[in-house]
C-alpha positions in Angstrom: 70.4 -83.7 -20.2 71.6 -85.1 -23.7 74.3 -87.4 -23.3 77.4 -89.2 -25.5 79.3 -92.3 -25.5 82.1 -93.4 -27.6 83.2 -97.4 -27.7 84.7 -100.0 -29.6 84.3 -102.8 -31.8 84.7 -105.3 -34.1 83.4 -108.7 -35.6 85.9 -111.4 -34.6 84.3 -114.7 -33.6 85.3 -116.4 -30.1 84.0 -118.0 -27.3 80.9 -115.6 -25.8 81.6 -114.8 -22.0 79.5 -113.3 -19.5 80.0 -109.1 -19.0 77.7 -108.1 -16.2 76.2 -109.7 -12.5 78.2 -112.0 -10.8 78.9 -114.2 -13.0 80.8 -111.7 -15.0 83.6 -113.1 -16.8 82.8 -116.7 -17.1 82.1 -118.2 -20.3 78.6 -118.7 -21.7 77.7 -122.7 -22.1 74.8 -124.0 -24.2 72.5 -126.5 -23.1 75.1 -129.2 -24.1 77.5 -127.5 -21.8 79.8 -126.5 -24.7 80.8 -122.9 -24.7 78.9 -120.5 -27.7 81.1 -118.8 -29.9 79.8 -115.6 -31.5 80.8 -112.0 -31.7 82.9 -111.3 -29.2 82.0 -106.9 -30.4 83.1 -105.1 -27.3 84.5 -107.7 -25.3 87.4 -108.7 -27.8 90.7 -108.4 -26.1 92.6 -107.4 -29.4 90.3 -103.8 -29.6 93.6 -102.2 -27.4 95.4 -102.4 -30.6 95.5 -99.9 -33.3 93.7 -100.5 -36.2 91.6 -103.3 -35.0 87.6 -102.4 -35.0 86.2 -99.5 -35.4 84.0 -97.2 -33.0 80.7 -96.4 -32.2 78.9 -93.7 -30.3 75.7 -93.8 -28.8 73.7 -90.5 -28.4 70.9 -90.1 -26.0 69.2 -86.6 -26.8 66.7 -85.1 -24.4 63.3 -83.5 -25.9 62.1 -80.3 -24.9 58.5 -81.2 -24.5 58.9 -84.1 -22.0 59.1 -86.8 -24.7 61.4 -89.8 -24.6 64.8 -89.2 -25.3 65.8 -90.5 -28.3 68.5 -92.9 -28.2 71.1 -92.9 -31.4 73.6 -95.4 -32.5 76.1 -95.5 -35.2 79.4 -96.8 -36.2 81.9 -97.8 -38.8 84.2 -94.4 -37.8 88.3 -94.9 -38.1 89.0 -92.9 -35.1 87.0 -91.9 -31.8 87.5 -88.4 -33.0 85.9 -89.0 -36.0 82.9 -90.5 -33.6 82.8 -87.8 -31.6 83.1 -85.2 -34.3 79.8 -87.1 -36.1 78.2 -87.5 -32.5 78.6 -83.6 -32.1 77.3 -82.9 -35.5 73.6 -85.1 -34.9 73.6 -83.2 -31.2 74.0 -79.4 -33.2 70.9 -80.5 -35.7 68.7 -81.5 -33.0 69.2 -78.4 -31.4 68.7 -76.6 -34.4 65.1 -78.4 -34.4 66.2 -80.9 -37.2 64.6 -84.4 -37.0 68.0 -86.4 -36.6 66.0 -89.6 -35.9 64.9 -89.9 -39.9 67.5 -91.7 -42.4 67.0 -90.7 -45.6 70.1 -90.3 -48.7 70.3 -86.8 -50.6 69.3 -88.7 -54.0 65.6 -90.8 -52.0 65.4 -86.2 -50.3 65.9 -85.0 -53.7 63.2 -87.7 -55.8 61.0 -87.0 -52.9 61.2 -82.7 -53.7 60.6 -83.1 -56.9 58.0 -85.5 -55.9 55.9 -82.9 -53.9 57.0 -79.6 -55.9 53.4 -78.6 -57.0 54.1 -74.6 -57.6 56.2 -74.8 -61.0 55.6 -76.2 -64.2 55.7 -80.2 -65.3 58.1 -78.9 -67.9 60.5 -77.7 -64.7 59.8 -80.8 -62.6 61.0 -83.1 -65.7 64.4 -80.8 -65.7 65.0 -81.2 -62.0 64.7 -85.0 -62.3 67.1 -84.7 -65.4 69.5 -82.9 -63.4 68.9 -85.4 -60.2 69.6 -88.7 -62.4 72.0 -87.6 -64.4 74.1 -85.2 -62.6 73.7 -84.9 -58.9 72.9 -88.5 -57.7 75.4 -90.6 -59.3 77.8 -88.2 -57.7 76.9 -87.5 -54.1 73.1 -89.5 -54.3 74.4 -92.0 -51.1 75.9 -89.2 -48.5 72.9 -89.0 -45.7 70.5 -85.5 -46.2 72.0 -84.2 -42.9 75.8 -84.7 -43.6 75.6 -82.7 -47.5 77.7 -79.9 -46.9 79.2 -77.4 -49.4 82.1 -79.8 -50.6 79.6 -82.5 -51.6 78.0 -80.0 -53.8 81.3 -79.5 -54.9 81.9 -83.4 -55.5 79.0 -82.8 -58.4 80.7 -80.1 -60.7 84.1 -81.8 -60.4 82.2 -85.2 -61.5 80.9 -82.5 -64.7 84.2 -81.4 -65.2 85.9 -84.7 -65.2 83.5 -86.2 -67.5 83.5 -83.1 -69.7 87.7 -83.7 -70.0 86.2 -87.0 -70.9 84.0 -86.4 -73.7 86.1 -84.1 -75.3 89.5 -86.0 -75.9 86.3 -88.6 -78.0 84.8 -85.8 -80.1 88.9 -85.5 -81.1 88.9 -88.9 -81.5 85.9 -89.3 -83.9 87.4 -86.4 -85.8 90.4 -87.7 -86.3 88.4 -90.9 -87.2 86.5 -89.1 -89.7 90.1 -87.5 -91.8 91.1 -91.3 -91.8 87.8 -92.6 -93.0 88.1 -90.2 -95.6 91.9 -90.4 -96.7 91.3 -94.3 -96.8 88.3 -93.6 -99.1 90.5 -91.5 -101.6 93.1 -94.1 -101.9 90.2 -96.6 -102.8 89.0 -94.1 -105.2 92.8 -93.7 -106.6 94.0 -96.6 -106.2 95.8 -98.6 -108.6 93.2 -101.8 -110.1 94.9 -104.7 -108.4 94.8 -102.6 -105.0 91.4 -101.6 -105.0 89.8 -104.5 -103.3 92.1 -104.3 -100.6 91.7 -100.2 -100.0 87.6 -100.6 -100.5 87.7 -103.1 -97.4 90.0 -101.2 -95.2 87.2 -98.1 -95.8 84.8 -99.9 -95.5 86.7 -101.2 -91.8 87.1 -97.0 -91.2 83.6 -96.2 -92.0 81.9 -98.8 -89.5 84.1 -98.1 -87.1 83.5 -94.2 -87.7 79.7 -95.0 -87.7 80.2 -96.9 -84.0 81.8 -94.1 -82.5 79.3 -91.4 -83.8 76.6 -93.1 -81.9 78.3 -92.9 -78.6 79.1 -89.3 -79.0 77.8 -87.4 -76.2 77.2 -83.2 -75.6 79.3 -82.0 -72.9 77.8 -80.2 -70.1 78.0 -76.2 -70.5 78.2 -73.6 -68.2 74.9 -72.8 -68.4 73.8 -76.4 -67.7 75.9 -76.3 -64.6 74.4 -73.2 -63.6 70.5 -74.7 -63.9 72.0 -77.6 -62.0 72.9 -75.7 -58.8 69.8 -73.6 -59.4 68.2 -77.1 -58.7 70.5 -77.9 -55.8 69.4 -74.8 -54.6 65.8 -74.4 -54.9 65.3 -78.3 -53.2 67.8 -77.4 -49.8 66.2 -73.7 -49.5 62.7 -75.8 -49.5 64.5 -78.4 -47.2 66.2 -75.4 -44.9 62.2 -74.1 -44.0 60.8 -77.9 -43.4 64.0 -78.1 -40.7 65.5 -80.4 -42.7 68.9 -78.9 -43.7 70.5 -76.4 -41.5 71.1 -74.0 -43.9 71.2 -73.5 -48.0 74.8 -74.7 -48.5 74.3 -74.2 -52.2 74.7 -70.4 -51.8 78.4 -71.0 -50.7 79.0 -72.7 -54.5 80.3 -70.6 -56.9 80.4 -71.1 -60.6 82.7 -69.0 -63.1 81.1 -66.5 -64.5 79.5 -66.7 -67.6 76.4 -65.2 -69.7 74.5 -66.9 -72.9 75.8 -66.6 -76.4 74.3 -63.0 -78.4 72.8 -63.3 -81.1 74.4 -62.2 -84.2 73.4 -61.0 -87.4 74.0 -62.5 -90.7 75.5 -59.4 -92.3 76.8 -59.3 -96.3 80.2 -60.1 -94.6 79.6 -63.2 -92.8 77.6 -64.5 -95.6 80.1 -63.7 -98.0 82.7 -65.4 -95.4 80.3 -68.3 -94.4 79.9 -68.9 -98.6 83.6 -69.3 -98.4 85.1 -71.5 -95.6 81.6 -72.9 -94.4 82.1 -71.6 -90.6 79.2 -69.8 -88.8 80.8 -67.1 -87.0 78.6 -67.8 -83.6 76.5 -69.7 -81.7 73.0 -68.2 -82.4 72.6 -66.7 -85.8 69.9 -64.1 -87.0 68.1 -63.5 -90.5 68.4 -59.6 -91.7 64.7 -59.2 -93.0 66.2 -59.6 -96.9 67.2 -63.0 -95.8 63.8 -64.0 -94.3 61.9 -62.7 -97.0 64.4 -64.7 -99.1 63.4 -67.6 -97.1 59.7 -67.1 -97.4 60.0 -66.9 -100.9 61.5 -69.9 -100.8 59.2 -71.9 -98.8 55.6 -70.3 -100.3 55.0 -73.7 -101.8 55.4 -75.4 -98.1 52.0 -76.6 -96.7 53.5 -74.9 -93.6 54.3 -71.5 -95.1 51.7 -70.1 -92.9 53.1 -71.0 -89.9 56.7 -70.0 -91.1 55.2 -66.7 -91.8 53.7 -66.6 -88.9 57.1 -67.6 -86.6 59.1 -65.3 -89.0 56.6 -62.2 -88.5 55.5 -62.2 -85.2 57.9 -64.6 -82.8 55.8 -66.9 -81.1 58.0 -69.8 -79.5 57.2 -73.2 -81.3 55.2 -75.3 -78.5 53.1 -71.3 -78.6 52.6 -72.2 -82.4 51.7 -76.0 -82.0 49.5 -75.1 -79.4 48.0 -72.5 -80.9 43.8 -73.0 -81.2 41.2 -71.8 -83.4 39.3 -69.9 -80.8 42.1 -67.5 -79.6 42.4 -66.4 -83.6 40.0 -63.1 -84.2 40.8 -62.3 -88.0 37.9 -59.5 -87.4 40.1 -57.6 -85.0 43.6 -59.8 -86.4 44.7 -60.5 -83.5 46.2 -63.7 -81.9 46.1 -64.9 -78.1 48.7 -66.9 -76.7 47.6 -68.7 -73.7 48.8 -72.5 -74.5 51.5 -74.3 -75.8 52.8 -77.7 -76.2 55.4 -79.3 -74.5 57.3 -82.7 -74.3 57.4 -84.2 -71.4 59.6 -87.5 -70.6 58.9 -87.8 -74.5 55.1 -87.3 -74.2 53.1 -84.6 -75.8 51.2 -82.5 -73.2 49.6 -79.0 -72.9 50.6 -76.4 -71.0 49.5 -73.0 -69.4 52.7 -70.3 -70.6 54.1 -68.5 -67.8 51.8 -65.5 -66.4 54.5 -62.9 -68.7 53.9 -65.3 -71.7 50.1 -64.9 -72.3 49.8 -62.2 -74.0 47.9 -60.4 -77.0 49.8 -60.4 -80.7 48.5 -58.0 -83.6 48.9 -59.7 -87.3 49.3 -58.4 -90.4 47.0 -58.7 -93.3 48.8 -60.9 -95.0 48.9 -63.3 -91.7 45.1 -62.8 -91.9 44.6 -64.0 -95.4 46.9 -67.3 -94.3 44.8 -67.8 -91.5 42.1 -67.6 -93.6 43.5 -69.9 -96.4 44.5 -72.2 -93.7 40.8 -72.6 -92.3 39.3 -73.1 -95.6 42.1 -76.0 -96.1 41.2 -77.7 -93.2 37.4 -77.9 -93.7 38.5 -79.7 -97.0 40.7 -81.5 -95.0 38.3 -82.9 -92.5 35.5 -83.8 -95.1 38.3 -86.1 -96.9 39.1 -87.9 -93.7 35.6 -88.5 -91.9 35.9 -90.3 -89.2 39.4 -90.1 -89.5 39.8 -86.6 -88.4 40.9 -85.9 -84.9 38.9 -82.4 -83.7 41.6 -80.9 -81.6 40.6 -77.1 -82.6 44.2 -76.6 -83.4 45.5 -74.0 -86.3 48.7 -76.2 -87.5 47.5 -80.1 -88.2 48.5 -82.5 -90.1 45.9 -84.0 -92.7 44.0 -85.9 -90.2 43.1 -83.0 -87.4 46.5 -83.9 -85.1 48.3 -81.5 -83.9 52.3 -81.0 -84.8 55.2 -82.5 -82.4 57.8 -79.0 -81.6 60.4 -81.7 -82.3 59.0 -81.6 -85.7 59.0 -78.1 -86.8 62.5 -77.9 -85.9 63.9 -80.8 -87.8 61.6 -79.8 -90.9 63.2 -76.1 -90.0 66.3 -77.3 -90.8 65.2 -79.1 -93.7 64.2 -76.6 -95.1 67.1 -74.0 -95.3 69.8 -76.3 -95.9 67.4 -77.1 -99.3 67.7 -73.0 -99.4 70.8 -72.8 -99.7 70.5 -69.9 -97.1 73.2 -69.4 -94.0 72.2 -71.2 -91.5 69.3 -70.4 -88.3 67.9 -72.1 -86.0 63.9 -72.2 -85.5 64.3 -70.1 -82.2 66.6 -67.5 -84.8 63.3 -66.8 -86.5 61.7 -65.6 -82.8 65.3 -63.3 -82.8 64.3 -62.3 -86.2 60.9 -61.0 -85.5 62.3 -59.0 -82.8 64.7 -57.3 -85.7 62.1 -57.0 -88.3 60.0 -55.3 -85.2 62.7 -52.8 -84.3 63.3 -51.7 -87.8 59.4 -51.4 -88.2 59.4 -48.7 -85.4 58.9 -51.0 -81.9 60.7 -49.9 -78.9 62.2 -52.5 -76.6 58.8 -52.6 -74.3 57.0 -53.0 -77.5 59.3 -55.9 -78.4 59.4 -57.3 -75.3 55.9 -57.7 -74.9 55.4 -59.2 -78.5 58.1 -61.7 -77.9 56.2 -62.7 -74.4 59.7 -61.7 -72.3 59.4 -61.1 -68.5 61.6 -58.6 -68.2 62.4 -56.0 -70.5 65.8 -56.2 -69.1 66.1 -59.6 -70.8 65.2 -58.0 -74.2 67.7 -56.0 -73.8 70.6 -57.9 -72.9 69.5 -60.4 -76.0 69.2 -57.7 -78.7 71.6 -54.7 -77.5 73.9 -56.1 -79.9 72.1 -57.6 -83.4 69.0 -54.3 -83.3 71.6 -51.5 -84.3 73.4 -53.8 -86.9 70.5 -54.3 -88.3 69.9 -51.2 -88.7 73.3 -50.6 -90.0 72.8 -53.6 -92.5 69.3 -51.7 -93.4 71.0 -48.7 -94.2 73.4 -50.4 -96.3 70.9 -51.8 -98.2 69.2 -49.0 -98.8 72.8 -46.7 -100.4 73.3 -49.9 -102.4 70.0 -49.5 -104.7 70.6 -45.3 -105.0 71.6 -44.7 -108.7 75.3 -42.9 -108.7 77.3 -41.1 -112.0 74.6 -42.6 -113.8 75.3 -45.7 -112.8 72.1 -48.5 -112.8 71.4 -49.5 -109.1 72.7 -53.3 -108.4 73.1 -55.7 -105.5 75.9 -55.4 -103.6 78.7 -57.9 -103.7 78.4 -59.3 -99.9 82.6 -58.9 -99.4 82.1 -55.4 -100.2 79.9 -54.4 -98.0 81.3 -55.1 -95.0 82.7 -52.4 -92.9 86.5 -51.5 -92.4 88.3 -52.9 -89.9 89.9 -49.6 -89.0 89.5 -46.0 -90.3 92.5 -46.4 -92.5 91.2 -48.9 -94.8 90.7 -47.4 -98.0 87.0 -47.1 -98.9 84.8 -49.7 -100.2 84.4 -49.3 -104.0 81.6 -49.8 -106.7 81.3 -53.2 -107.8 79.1 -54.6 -110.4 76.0 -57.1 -110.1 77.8 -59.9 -108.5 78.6 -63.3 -110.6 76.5 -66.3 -110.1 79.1 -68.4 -108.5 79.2 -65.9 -105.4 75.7 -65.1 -105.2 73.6 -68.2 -106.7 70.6 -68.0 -108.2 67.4 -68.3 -106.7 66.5 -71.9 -107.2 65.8 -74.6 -104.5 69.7 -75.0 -104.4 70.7 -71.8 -103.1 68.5 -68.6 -103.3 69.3 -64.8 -104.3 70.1 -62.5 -101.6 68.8 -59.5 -103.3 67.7 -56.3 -101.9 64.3 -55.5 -100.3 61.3 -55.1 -102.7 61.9 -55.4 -106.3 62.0 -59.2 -107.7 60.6 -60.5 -103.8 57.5 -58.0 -103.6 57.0 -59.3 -107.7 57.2 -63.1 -106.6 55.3 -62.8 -103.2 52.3 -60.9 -105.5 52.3 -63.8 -107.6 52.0 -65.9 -104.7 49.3 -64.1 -103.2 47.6 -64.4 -106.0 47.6 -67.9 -107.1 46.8 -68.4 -103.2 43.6 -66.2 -103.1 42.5 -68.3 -106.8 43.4 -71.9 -105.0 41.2 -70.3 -102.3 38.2 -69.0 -104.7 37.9 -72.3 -106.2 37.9 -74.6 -103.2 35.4 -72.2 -101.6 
C-alpha cells in the first residue's frame, strides 16, 4: 500500500542531539568530548513557529509487479498543504503509469523531442528548436515535465505578448528618431554659415544614434508565429502523452485568438495609381496582373537570370524548388519539368531536401521556357570550359560561373533588387508563385489544375489563397481589354491607372475617356521606372527582339 508523510524543517545550526534508542535526547559528543553542532533539520525546537522552515513529504509508492517500492522525497513547500497537494499529484501520475522516479525540466524534455523526432523534415526540426530557445524555454524551460500544466503554457504567450508591448513602443522610438534625424539634417542644410558647424555635428550626433537603434530593431512575434509555437507545444506533449510521460495534451486546452494569413491582393490600375502617389502598399502580400509581369520580364531580359525569372513568373515553383532544380529532371523533348528536390537552409547551412509527398510533382513549360532552358545549357558548357578545374559539377540548372548552385537567400535579395531598379510596385519573390497561379487561371486552369502546378496539398488551400485576387484579375483583364477597343473614332490608348478603378458606389458618375497618360504619372520604360502598357503591342515587339538576339547569341556560341 502506497504511503505519505509530511514533516518539517529547516537549516539552523546547533548542537546535534541524539533522536532514537535510549539514549534519545542527549547530546552527541565528538571524540574530544565536545558536543557537534550541525543541522539541527527536524529536531529544531523553533519549527513550532510560523514561518520558520519549510516542509517535506516523503512518498513511498507500491509497484504493481512486486518491485520495490519506490521511496520519494521533496521539499522547499511554504505550507503542508502545499506538500500534500504536490505529494498527491506524484501519487495520481504513478497511477496513471507515469515514471514519477525520472527528473527531467520541460526545456532538457523538449531538446530531447526534437532530439529523437525522426518522421518530419530537418527544415521542421530546426523550427521546433527556434521556437524551444527562443520562445518556450526562457519562459517556462525550468518547471519539472510532470508539473507543466495549461497555465505554464500560458506563462509562454503572455512572455510573447509582453515582449511584443516591448518591441513596439522601440519601432516608435526609432521613428521618431528618424523625423529628428532628418529635421536636424535640414537645419544643417539651411542653416545660416556661422551655424552650420554646429547643426552638421548635432546630425551627425542624430544619425549614429539613429544607426544604433536600427540595429537592435527586432520583428515582433505574429499571430501566426504564436500559432506554430503551440503547434510545437503540441506535437512534443501529444508524443510525450503516448510514451506515459505527460498525463494528458494540456496544449489543446490553449486557445489563441482567431486569426487567418494575409490574401493576396492584386495590383490593380488603382492601387498603382495610389501606390505612385503616397508610396503605401495597400497589403501585406502583393500580386503582379500579367501586364505587370510581362512589364517586369521585359525589364529584366538582359539579367543572366532571366531564365529563372521566367521560369518563377510562368510556372510557380517555390525558390529552394528552383535552386534545386537538376538537369536530369528537365525533358525539353516532352518540356516538361520534375520537381523532386529543393534547397533549404538549415541553422545557416545549405542542404538538400526531399519536398513534401504533395510537392513532387510534374510541371509542363512553355516553348519559350524551352528555348531558355536550352540557351541556359549551352551557356553553361561555355561556362565550364572557361573554369576547368574550377567548375563544381553539381548537375544543377541555375549556377553561378563556376558550377555552384544559388543560396534561396539570394534570389530574394536580388528579387528585390531588381524591381525597385524597375520602378515597378512592389512583390515579393513568393508574389511571383501568386502570380503564376493568376496568369494560370486567366489562361483557362481550374483550381485543381492550379493546385497541382503550384505543388499545394489541399485544393482547399488554393482556394482560400486565391478566392479573392483570381476574379480581380479577371476583372482587371477585362479592363484591359475595353481600354484598347477604338470608340467615336477615337485611337485606342492606355488607360490612365486613377481612371480605371471601379466606383465606390453605384452613384458615382461613370468613369470617362481620358487621353494617353503624361509621363510624370506613367514613366517611361527605362531602368528607372517602366511602362505599364497593355498586353501585346510594344511588349510582344520587344520580347521578339529579345528572342531574337537570344537565338543569334546562341547560333554563334554553338
Amino acid at each position: 500500500m502506497s504511503t505519505v508523510h509530511t514533516y518539517k524543517r529547516c537549516g539552523c545550526v546547533g548542537p546535534l542531539i541524539r533522536r532514537r534508542g535510549e539514549q534519545a535526547g542527549q547530546p552527541i559528543l565528538d571524540k574530544d568530548g565536545n558536543p557537534q553542532v550541525g543541522r539541527l533539520d527536524t529536531a529544531c525546537t523553533e519549527l513550532s513557529k510560523n514561518g520558520h522552515g519549510t516542509w517535506y513529504y516523503s512518498l513511498r509508492l507500491v509497484q504493481e509487479n512486486g518491485e520495490e517500492p519506490i521511496r520519494l522525497r521533496k521539499g522547499g513547500f511554504p505550507t503542508q498543504a502545499k506538500a500534500k497537494e504536490e505529494a498527491k499529484s506524484v501519487w495520481d501520475d504513478h497511477d496513471a503509469g507515469l515514471d514519477v522516479t525520472v527528473e527531467e525540466t520541460f526545456g532538457d524534455y523538449l531538446l530531447r523531442w526534437a532530439g529523437e523526432k525522426e518522421d518530419v523534415a530537418r527544415t521542421t526540426i530546426s523550427k521546433y528548436l527556434e521556437h524551444i530557445r527562443y520562445h518556450i524555454a526562457p519562459a517556462i524551460g525550468r518547471v519539472e515535465r510532470r508539473a507543466i500544466r495549461k497555465s505554464h503554457l500560458l506563462q509562454v504567450f503572455a512572455a510573447i505578448k509582453d515582449r511584443n508591448t516591448t518591441i513596439l513602443a522601440h519601432h516608435e522610438y526609432v521613428a521618431h528618431l528618424t523625423v529628428e534625424c532628418e529635421r536636424k539634417r535640414k537645419a544643417w542644410r539651411e542653416g545660416i554659415p556661422s551655424n552650420r558647424q554646429v547643426l552638421r555635428a548635432s546630425w551627425h550626433e542624430a544619425r549614429e544614434l539613429l544607426a544604433s537603434e536600427r540595429k537592435r530593431k527586432r520583428r515582433v512575434t505574429g499571430l501566426e508565429t504564436q500559432k506554430r509555437i503551440l503547434a510545437t507545444l503540441s506535437s512534443a506533449i501529444a508524443d510525450g502523452v503516448r510514451a506515459e510521460e505527460f498525463r494528458r495534451n494540456w496544449a489543446d486546452l490553449v486557445k489563441l485568438p482567431k486569426s487567418s494569413p494575409p490574401k493576396p491582393m492584386l495590383w490593380t490600375p488603382a492601387r498603382v495609381a495610389r501606390w505612385r502617389e503616397t508610396g503605401k502598399i495597400p497589403g501585406r502580400v502583393m500580386v503582379w496582373t500579367p501586364e505587370l509581369t510581362g512589364a517586369f520580364l521585359d525589364f529584366v531580359a538582359d539579367d543572366n537570370l532571366f531564365d529563372l525569372w521566367h521560369f518563377m513568373a510562368l510556372r510557380g515553383p517555390r525558390r529552394g524548388e528552383a535552386c534545386g532544380l537538376s538537369w536530369s529532371e528537365v525533358d525539353l523533348d516532352s518540356l516538361t519539368v520534375t520537381i523532386n528536390s529543393q534547397v533549404v537552409s538549415v541553422n545557416g547551412e545549405l542542404c538538400d531536401a526531399t519536398p513534401k509527398a504533395d510537392s513532387e510533382r510534374i510541371l509542363s513549360i512553355d516553348s519559350e521556357s524551352g528555348r531558355l532552358f536550352e540557351s541556359r545549357r549551352v551557356l553553361q558548357v561555355q561556362q565550364r570550359a572557361t573554369a576547368g578545374k574550377a567548375w563544381h559539377d553539381t548537375g544543377r540548372v541555375f549556377t553561378h560561373e563556376d558550377g555552384t548552385g544559388y543560396h534561396p537567400d539570394y534570389l530574394t535579395h536580388r528579387f528585390k533588387d531588381l524591381v525597385a531598379a524597375s520602378g515597378l510596385p512592389p512583390i515579393t519573390l513568393h508574389g511571383l508563385r501568386h502570380g503564376a497561379a493568376c496568369i494560370a487561371h486567366l489562361g483557362g486552369s481550374d483550381m485543381k489544375e492550379i493546385s497541382d502546378q503550384l505543388g499545394h496539398s489541399a485544393i482547399q488551400i488554393t482556394m482560400d489563397t486565391y478566392t479573392n485576387i483570381l476574379p480581380e484579375a479577371q476583372k482587371a483583364r477585362a479592363e484591359a481589354a475595353l481600354a484598347v477597343v477604338p470608340r467615336a473614332g477615337q485611337v485606342p490608348a492606355a488607360p490612365d491607372p486613377a481612371a480605371v478603378s471601379v466606383p465606390a458606389t453605384p452613384a458615382a458618375p461613370p468613369v470617362p475617356a481620358v487621353p494617353a497618360p503624361a509621363p510624370d504619372q506613367v514613366p517611361a520604360f527605362n531602368p528607372a521606372a517602366p511602362e505599364l502598357r497593355p498586353a501585346g503591342g510594344g511588349r510582344l515587339a520587344t520580347l521578339r527582339r529579345v528572342r531574337a538576339k537570344r537565338t543569334e547569341q546562341v547560333l554563334v556560341g554553338v
